[in-house]
VOGU-3710 file (C-alpha; in Angstrom, 3 decimals, decimal comma):
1> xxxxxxxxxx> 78,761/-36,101/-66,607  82,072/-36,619/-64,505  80,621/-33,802/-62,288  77,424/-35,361/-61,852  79,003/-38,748/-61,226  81,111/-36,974/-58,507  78,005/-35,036/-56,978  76,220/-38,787/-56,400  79,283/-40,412/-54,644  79,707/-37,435/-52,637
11> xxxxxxxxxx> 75,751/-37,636/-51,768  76,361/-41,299/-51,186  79,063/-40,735/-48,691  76,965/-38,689/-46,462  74,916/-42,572/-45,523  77,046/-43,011/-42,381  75,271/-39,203/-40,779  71,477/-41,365/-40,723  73,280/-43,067/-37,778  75,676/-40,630/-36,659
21> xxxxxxxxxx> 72,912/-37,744/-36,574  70,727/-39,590/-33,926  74,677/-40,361/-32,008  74,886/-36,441/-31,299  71,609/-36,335/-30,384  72,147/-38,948/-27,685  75,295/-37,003/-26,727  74,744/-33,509/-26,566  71,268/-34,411/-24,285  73,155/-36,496/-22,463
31> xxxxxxxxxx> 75,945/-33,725/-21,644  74,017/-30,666/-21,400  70,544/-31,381/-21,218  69,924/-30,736/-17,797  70,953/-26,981/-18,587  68,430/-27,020/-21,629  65,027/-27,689/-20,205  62,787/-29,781/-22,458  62,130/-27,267/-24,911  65,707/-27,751/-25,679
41> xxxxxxxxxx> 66,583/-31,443/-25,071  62,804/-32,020/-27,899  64,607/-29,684/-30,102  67,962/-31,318/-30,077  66,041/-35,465/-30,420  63,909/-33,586/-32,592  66,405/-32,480/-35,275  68,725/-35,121/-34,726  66,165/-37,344/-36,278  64,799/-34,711/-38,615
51> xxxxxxxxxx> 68,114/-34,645/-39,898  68,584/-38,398/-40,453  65,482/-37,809/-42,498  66,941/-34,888/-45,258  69,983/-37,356/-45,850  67,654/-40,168/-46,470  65,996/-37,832/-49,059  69,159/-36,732/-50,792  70,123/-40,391/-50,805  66,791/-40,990/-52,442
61> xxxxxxxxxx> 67,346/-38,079/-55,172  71,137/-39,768/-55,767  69,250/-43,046/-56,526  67,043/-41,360/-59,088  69,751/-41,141/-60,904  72,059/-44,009/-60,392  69,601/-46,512/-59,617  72,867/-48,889/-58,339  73,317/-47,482/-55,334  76,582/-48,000/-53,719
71> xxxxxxxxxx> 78,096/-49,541/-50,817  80,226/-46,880/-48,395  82,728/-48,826/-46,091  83,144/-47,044/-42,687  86,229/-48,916/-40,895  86,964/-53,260/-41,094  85,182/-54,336/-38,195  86,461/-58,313/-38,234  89,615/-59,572/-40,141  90,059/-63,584/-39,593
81> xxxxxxxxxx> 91,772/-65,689/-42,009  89,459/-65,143/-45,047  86,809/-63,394/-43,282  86,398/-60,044/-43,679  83,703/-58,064/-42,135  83,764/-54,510/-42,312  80,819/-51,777/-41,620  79,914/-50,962/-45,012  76,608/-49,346/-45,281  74,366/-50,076/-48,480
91> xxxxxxxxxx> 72,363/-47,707/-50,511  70,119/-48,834/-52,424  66,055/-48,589/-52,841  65,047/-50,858/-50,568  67,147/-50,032/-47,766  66,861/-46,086/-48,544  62,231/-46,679/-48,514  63,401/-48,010/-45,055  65,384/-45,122/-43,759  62,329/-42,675/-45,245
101> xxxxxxxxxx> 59,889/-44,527/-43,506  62,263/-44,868/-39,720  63,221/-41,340/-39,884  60,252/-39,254/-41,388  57,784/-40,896/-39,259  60,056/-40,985/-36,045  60,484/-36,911/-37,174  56,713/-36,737/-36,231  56,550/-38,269/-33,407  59,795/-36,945/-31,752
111> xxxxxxxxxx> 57,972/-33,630/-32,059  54,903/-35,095/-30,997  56,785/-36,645/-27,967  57,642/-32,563/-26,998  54,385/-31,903/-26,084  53,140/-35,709/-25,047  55,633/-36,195/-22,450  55,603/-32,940/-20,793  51,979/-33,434/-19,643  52,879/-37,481/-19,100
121> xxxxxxxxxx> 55,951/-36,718/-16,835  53,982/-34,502/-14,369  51,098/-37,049/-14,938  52,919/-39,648/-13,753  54,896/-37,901/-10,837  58,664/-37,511/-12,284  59,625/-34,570/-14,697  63,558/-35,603/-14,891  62,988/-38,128/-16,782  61,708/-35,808/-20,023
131> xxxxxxxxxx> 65,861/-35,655/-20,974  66,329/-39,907/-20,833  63,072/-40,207/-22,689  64,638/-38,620/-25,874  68,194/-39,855/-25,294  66,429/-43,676/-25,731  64,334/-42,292/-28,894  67,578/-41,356/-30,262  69,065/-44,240/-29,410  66,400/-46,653/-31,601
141> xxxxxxxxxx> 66,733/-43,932/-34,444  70,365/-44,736/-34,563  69,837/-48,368/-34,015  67,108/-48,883/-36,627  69,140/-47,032/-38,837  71,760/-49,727/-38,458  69,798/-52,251/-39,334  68,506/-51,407/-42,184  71,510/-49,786/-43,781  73,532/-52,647/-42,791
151> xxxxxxxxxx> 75,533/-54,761/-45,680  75,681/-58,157/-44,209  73,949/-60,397/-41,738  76,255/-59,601/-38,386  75,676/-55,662/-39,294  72,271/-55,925/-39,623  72,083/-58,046/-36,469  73,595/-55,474/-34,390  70,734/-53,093/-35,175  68,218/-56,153/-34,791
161> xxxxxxxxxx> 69,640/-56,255/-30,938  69,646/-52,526/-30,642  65,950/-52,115/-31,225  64,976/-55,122/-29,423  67,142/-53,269/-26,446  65,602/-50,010/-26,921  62,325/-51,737/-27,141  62,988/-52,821/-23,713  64,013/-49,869/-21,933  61,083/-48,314/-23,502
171> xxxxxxxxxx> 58,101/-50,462/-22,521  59,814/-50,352/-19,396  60,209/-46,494/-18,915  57,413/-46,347/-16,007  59,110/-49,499/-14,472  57,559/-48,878/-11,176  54,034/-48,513/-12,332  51,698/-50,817/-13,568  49,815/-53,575/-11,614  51,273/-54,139/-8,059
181> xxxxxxxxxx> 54,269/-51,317/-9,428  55,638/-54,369/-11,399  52,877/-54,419/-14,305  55,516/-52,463/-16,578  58,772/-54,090/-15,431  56,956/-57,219/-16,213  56,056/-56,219/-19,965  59,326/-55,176/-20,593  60,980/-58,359/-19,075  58,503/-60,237/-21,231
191> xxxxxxxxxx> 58,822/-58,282/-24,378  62,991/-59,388/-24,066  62,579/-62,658/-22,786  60,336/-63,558/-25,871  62,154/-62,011/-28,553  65,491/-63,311/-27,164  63,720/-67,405/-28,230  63,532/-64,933/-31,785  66,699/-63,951/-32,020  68,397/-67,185/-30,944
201> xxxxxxxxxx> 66,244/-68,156/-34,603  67,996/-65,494/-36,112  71,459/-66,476/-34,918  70,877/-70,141/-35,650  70,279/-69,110/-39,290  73,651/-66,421/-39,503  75,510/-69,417/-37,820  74,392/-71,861/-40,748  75,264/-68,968/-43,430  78,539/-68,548/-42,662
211> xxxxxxxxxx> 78,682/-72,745/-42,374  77,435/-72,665/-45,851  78,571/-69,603/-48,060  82,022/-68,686/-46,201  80,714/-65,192/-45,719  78,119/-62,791/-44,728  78,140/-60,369/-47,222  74,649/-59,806/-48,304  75,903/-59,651/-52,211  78,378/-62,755/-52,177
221> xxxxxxxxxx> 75,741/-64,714/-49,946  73,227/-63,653/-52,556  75,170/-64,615/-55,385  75,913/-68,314/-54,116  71,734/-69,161/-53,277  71,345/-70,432/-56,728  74,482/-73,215/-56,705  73,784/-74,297/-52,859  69,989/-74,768/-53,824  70,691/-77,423/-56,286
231> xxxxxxxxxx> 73,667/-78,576/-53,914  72,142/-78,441/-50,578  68,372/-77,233/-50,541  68,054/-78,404/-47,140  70,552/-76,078/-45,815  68,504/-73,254/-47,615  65,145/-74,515/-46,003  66,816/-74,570/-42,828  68,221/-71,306/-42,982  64,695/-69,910/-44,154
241> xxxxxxxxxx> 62,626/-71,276/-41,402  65,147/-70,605/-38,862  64,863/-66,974/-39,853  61,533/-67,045/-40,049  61,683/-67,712/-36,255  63,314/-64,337/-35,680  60,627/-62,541/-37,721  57,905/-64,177/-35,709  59,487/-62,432/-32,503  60,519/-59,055/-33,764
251> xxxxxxxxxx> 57,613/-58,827/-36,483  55,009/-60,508/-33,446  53,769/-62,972/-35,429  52,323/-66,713/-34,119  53,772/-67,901/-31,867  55,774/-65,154/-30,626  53,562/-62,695/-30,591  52,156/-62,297/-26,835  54,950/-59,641/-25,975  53,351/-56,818/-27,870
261> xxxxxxxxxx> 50,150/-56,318/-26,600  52,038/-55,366/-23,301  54,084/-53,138/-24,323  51,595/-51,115/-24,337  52,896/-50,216/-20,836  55,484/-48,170/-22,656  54,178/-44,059/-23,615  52,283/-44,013/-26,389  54,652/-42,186/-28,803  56,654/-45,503/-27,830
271> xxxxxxxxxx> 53,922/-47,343/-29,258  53,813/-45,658/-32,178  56,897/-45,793/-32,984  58,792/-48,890/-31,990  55,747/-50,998/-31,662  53,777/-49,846/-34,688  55,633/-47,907/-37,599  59,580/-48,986/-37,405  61,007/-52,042/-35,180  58,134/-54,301/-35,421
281> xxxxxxxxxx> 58,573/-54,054/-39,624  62,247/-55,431/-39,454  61,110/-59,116/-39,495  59,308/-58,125/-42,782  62,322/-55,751/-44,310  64,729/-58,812/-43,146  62,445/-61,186/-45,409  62,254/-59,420/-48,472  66,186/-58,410/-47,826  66,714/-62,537/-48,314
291> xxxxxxxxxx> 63,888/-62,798/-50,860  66,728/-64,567/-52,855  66,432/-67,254/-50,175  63,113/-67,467/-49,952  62,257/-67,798/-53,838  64,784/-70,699/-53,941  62,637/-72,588/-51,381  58,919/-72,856/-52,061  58,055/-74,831/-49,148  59,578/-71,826/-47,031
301> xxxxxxxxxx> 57,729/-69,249/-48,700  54,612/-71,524/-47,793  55,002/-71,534/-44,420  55,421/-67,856/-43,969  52,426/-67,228/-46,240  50,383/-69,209/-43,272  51,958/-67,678/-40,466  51,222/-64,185/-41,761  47,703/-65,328/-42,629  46,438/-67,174/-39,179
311> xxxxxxxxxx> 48,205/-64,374/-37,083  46,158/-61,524/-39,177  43,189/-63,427/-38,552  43,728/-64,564/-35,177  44,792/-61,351/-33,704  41,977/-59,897/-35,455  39,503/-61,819/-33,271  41,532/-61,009/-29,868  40,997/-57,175/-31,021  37,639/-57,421/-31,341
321> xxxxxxxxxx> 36,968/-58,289/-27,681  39,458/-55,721/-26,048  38,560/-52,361/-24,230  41,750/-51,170/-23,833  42,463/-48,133/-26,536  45,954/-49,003/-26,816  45,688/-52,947/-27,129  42,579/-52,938/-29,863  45,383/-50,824/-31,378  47,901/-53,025/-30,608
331> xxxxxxxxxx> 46,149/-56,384/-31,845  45,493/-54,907/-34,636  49,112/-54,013/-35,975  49,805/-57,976/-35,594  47,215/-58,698/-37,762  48,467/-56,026/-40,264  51,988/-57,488/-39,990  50,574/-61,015/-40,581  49,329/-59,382/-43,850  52,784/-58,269/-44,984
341> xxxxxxxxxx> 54,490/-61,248/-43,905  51,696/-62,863/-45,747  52,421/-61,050/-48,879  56,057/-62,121/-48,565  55,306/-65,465/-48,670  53,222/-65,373/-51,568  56,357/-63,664/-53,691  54,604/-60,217/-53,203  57,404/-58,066/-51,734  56,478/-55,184/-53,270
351> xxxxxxxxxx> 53,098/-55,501/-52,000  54,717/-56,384/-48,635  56,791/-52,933/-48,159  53,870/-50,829/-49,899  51,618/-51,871/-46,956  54,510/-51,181/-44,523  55,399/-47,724/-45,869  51,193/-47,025/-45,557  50,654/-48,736/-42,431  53,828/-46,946/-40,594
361> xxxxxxxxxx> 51,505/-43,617/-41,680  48,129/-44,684/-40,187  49,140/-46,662/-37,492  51,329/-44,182/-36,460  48,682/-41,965/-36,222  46,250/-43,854/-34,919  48,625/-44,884/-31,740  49,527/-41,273/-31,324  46,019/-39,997/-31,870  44,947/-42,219/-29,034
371> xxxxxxxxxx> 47,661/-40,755/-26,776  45,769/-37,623/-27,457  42,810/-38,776/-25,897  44,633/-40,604/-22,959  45,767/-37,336/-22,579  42,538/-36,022/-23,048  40,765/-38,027/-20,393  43,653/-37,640/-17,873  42,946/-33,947/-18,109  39,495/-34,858/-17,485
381> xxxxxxxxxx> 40,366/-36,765/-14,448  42,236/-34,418/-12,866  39,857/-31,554/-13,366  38,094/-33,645/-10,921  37,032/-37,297/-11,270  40,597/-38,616/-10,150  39,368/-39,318/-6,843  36,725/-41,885/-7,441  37,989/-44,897/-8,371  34,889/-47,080/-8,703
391> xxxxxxxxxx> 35,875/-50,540/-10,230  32,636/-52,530/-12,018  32,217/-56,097/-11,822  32,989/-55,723/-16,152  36,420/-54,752/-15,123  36,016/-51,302/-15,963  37,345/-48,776/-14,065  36,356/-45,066/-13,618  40,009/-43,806/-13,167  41,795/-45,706/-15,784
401> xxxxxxxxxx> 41,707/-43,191/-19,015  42,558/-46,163/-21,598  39,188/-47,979/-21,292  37,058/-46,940/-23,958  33,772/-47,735/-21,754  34,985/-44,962/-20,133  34,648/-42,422/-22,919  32,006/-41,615/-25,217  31,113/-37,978/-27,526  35,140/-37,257/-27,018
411> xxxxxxxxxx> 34,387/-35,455/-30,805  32,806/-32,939/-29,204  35,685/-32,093/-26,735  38,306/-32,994/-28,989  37,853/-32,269/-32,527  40,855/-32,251/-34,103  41,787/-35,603/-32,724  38,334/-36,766/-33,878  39,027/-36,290/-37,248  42,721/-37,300/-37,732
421> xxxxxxxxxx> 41,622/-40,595/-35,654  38,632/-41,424/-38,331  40,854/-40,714/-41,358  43,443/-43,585/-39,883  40,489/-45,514/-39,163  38,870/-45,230/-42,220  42,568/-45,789/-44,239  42,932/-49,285/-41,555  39,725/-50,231/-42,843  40,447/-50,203/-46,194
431> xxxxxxxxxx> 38,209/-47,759/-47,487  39,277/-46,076/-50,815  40,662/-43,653/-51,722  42,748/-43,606/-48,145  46,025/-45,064/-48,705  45,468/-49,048/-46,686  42,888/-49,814/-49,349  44,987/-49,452/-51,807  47,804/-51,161/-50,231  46,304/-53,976/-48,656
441> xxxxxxxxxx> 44,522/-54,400/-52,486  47,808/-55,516/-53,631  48,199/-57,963/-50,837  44,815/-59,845/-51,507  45,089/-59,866/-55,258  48,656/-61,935/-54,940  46,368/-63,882/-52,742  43,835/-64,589/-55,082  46,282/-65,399/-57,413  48,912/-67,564/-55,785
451> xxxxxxxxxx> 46,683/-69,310/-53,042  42,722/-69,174/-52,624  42,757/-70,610/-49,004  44,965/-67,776/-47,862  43,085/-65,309/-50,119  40,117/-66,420/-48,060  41,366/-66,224/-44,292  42,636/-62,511/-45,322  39,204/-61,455/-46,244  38,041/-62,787/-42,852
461> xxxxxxxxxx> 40,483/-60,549/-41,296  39,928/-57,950/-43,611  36,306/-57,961/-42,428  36,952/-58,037/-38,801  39,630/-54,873/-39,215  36,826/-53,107/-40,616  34,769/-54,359/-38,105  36,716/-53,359/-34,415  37,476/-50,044/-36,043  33,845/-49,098/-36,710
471> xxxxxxxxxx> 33,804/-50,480/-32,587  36,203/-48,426/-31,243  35,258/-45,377/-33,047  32,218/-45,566/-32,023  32,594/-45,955/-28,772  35,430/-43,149/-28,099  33,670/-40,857/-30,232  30,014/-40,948/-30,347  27,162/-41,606/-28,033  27,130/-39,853/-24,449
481> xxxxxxxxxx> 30,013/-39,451/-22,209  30,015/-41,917/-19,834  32,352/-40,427/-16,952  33,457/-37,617/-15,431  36,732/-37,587/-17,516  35,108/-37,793/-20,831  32,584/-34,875/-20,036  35,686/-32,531/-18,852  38,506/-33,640/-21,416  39,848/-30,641/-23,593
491> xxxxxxxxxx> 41,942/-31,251/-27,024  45,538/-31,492/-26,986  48,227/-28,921/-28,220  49,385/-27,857/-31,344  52,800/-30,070/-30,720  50,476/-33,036/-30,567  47,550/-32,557/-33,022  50,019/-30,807/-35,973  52,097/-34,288/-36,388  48,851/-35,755/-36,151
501> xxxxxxxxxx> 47,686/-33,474/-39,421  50,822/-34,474/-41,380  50,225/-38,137/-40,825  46,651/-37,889/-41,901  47,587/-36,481/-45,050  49,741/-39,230/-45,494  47,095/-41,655/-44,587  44,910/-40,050/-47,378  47,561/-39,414/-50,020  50,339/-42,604/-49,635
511> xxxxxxxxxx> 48,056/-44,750/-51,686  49,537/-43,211/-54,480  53,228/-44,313/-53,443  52,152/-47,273/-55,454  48,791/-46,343/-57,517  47,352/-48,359/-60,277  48,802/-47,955/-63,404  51,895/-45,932/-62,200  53,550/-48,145/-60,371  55,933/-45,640/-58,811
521> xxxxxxxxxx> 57,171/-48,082/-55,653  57,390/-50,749/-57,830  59,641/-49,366/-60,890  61,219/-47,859/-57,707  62,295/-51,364/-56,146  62,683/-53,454/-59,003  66,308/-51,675/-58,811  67,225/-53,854/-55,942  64,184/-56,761/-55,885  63,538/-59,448/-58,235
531> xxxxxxxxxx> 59,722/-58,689/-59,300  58,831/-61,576/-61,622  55,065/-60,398/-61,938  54,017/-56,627/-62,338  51,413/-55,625/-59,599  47,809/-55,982/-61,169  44,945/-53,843/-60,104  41,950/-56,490/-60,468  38,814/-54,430/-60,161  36,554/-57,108/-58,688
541> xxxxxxxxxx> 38,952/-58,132/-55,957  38,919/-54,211/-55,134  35,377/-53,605/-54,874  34,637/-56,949/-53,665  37,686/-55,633/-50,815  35,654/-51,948/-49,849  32,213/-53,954/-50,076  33,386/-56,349/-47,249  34,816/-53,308/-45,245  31,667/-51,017/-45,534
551> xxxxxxxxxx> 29,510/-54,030/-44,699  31,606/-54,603/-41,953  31,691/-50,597/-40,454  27,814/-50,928/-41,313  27,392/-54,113/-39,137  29,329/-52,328/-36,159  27,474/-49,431/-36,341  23,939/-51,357/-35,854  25,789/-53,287/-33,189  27,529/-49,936/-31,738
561> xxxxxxxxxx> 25,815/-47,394/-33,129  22,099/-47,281/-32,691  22,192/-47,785/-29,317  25,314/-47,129/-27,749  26,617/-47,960/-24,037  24,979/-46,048/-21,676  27,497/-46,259/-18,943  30,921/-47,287/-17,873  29,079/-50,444/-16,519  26,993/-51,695/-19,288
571> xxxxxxxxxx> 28,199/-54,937/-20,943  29,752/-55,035/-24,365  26,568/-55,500/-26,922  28,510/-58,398/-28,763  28,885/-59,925/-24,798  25,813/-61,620/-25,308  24,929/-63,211/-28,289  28,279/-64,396/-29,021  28,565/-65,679/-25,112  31,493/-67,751/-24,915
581> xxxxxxxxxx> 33,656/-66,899/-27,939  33,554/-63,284/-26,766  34,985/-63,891/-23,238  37,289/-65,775/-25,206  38,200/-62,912/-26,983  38,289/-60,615/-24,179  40,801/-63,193/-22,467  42,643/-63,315/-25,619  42,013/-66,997/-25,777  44,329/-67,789/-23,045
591> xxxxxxxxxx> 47,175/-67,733/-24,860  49,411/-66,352/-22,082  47,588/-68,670/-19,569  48,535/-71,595/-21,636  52,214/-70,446/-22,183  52,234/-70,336/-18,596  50,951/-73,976/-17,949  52,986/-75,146/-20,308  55,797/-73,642/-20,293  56,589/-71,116/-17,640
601> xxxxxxxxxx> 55,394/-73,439/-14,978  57,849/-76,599/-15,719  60,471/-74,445/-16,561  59,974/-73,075/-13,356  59,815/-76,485/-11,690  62,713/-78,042/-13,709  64,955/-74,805/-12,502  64,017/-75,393/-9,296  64,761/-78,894/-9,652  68,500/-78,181/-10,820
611> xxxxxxxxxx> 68,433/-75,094/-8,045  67,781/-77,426/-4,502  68,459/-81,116/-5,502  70,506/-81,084/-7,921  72,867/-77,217/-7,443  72,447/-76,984/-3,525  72,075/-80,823/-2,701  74,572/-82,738/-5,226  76,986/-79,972/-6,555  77,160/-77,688/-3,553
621> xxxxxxxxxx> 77,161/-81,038/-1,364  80,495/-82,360/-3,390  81,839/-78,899/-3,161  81,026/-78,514/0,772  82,496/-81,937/1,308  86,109/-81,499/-0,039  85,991/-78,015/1,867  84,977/-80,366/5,385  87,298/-83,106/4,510  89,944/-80,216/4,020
631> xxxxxxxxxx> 89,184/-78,857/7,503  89,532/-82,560/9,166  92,828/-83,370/7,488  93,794/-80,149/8,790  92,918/-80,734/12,272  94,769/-83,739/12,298  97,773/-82,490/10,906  97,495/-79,299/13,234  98,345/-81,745/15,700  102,135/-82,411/14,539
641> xxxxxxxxxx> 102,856/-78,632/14,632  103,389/-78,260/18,484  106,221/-75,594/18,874  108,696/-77,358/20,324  112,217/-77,496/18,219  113,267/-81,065/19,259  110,048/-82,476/18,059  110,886/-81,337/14,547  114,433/-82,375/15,138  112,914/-85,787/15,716
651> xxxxxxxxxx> 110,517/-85,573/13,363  113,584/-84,906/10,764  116,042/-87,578/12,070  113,328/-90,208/12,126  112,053/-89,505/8,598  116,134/-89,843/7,287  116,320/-93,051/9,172  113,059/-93,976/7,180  114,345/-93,158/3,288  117,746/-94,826/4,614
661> xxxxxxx> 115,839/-98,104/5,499  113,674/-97,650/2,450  117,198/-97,260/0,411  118,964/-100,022/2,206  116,126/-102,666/1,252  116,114/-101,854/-2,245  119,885/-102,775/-2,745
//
């Protein structure tokens, strides 16, 4: 028993490698990966994260048998008076589902990333920068890692930055390119600008912990909720919203959401990583880390219930109306995130991480299985459409391989990707046995139970899910090719389509991470969350849930399916008879046109107010003035200083003669 014991802590002690692992990575790429060649620097990222992955799996089989977990202090970071911060990592099953999830899906897609970015970097005209590609991948593995093995709030806050910054070199990667060779610079800017109103949410709420509690130790803050609820439950609500304003920038949820669909200007494996599977899901692991909080404040819990539930919908409209591969894609994982933050809100946080663990699989593969076609259709266009660059009054573009009008019967060029894609569409959709109907199940029966009006707007954007899958599917995959670059587009290598395979197999078999009756995530987390209700598996809700998703695929197939676009140039068949509301949707409601009325524009004005007026005319005017009233006293004075000895002499007997007067008349 002793030996066992021993054989745990040991295990235990090994936390601090799931961050130190990724470190070397960084390093040894860094020092000698110009000698390497990519083969070597996508082996070195590779098992750098590969290995954070086998010590999150050992810590996994050490919690199987002490479910407590432990707490591993690295080195005191802060020491003030009675604060004491120090880097402790925690272990337990919530944060150890986490480091699963970060590193066994970022495994993947490092490996898919081999073979992705060697064709992207010729593609895109500069092969050096394969080696800083993976040094930043490594560099979110590490940070993500931080976060969510972090054991109080200013821990865990360092990772939060660490992704956002990664996030940001990342979207940004191709800073020259994009629209007018700013278009990516631009996304990136915005994607830190946005999240930086976020994190100031975030901060706001640390700031009023350590106000409140005297500490920021996730267990002592934890233990105190109870007492300052009944003392001072305004604090608490404060503290809960405030955070709440830091999920809706990292988690892109309403308001803060408009950064994501543009960083969609970073490489897909980006995407489908940072902006899909991992970073994106802290806002939700950082609620149900403080469910504590949140169950102490009802009104709270409220309000994030209808955030999650109008941004699922909402952003499920937008992706209905988009053409872009990549944005449909990204639209929808804000919707999907407005169903877990949903969940959280209802008290479901079980339900909550069971549809993160199963959306970081199919999500993940659906970003990185539409990097196969972009790769797929930029094949295409160099084997000899590249040159014609006919642009459509529809805004459609012969020579951009993202637009879906541009593709069409890619299943018969691309197989493989065909049928990994339809599996993540089909487990998106909801349809059982594929692992998001059983997850997002969960979601609408705590719905149903806890708030009807909620339950109801989820089915809506359950429905339209279903729906702009069936679309997109559709119209990559089936009916004729409609260009050049569809006709000639060949199927991707064996480093991108075998990730691909493992993630589909996850797609199809995670459902049972949770399954009816078994329960094994939930017995799993109980260990670390309070789960006052068992999950129920309410067979109407379920059937009633794949009845509105097959009528929905069946609806886009009449729509998409029967007769499909004949060309690039033909208008969307839902253009039409929805009219207005689908240029609506196309323009994403004008969202970022009113932000920009609204806000960008009078900030701009006010900060050019306080830059000319106010900075150049009153400030730099005071300034310039003592400097030119310096200069004129000077020029008078210059005067007295003429070179001569018996002036000063003068000058010295006359001022004696004027204290001795002064002295004399004071007497």
């Amino acid at each position: 028993m002793l030996f066992q014991e021993a054989v745990m802590n040991s295990t235990f002690s090994l936390v601090p490698l799931v961050v130190f692992l990724p470190v070397l990575g960084i390093l040894l790429n860094w020092l000698f990966g110009k000698r390497l060649g990519e083969k070597g620097i996508g082996s070195i990222a590779s098992l750098a994260a590969g290995g954070s992955f086998v010590v999150s799996v050992l810590l996994a089989m050490a919690l199987v048998q002490n479910h407590e977990g432990a707490h591993i202090p690295l080195f005191t970071w802060i020491s003030v008076g009675n604060l004491d911060l120090s880097w402790v990592f925690r272990v337990d099953t919530l944060s150890v589902t986490m480091m699963l999830v970060v590193s066994g899906v970022g495994t993947l897609i490092h490996i898919y990333s081999i073979g992705y970015m060697h064709e992207d970097v010729r593609h895109q005209g500069d092969p050096n920068r394969f080696r800083r590609f993976f040094i930043f991948l490594n560099l979110f593995i590490a940070a993500m890692m931080i976060l969510v093995s972090a054991d109080n709030f200013l821990m865990l806050f360092v990772g939060w930055e660490g992704v956002g910054l990664c996030s940001y070199l990342l979207i940004g990667f191709w800073f020259e390119k994009g629209q007018g060779g700013l278009g990516n610079a631009k996304a990136a800017k915005k994607a830190f600008i946005t999240n930086r109103i976020g994190d100031f949410g975030l901060l706001i709420a640390i700031f009023l912990i350590f106000w409140n509690f005297g500490t920021l130790n996730f267990a002592q803050v934890f233990e105190m909720v109870p007492a300052v609820a009944q003392t001072q439950p305004g604090v608490l609500m404060a503290i809960t919203l405030f955070m709440l304003l830091g999920v809706t920038g990292k988690s892109a949820q309403i308001p803060l959401y408009v950064w994501l669909p543009d960083a969609m200007a970073g490489p897909t494996p980006v995407s489908a990583l940072i902006h899909a599977a991992t970073m994106v899901t802290a806002g939700v692991y950082l609620m149900v880390r403080t469910q504590v909080m949140y169950m102490e404040v009802p009104g709270a819990q409220q309000v994030v219930a209808w955030v999650g539930a109008i941004t699922a919908l909402f952003a499920g409209l937008i992706a209905l109306g988009q053409f872009d591969i990549k944005k449909v894609l990204a639209y929808s994982t804000i919707s999907q995130l407005g169903f877990m933050v949903a969940a959280v809100g209802l008290g479901a946080e079980v339900a909550a991480i069971f549809h993160l663990t199963t959306h970081a699989f199919f999500k993940a593969l659906l970003f990185l299985s539409a990097g196969s076609v972009i790769l797929g259709m930029e094949h295409g266009l160099e084997a000899g459409s590249h040159g014609q660059g006919i642009h459509h009054t529809n805004g459609s573009s012969h020579d951009d391989p993202q637009d879906m009008r541009n593709m069409g019967a890619i299943r018969k060029k691309m197989p493989i990707t065909f049928i990994v894609y339809l599996i993540g569409a089909l487990a998106l959709a909801g349809i059982a046995p594929f692992a998001g109907f059983f997850s997002k199940d969960e979601i609408l029966v705590a719905a149903n139970q806890g708030n009807m009006p909620i339950f109801v707007v989820l089915v809506v954007a359950a429905f339209l899910t279903a729906f702009y899958m069936g679309r997109q599917v559709l119209m990559v995959f089936f009916g004729d090719a409609r260009t050049d670059a569809a006709k000639q587009a060949k199927e991707s290598s064996l480093l991108v389509t075998v990730p691909l395979m493992i993630l589909a197999l996850l797609s199809v078999l995670g459902g049972g991470l949770n399954f009816p009756g078994v329960h094994t995530l939930e017995h799993w987390l109980e260990q670390t969350l309070e789960i006052p209700h068992a999950a129920e598996f309410i067979l109407p809700i379920a059937l009633g849930s794949l009845a509105v998703a097959l009528v929905a695929i069946f609806l886009s197939y009449l729509v998409y399916g029967r007769k499909p676009l004949a060309s690039a140039k033909a208008a969307d068949p839902l253009a039409k008879p929805l009219g207005v509301l689908f240029r609506w949707m196309n323009q994403k409601f004008m969202v970022d046109e009113l932000y920009q009325a609204v806000v960008l524009t009078p900030y701009k004005k006010l900060a050019d107010f306080f830059a000319h007026p106010v900075d150049q005319g009153v400030i730099d005017g005071l300034v310039n003035g003592m400097g030119s009233l310096t200069v004129s006293l000077a020029g008078v004075l210059r005067k007295l200083q003429t070179g001569f000895a018996r002036t000063y002499a003068l000058s010295i007997f006359v001022g004696i003669i004027a204290i001795l007067v002064y002295l004399l008349t004071r007497i």
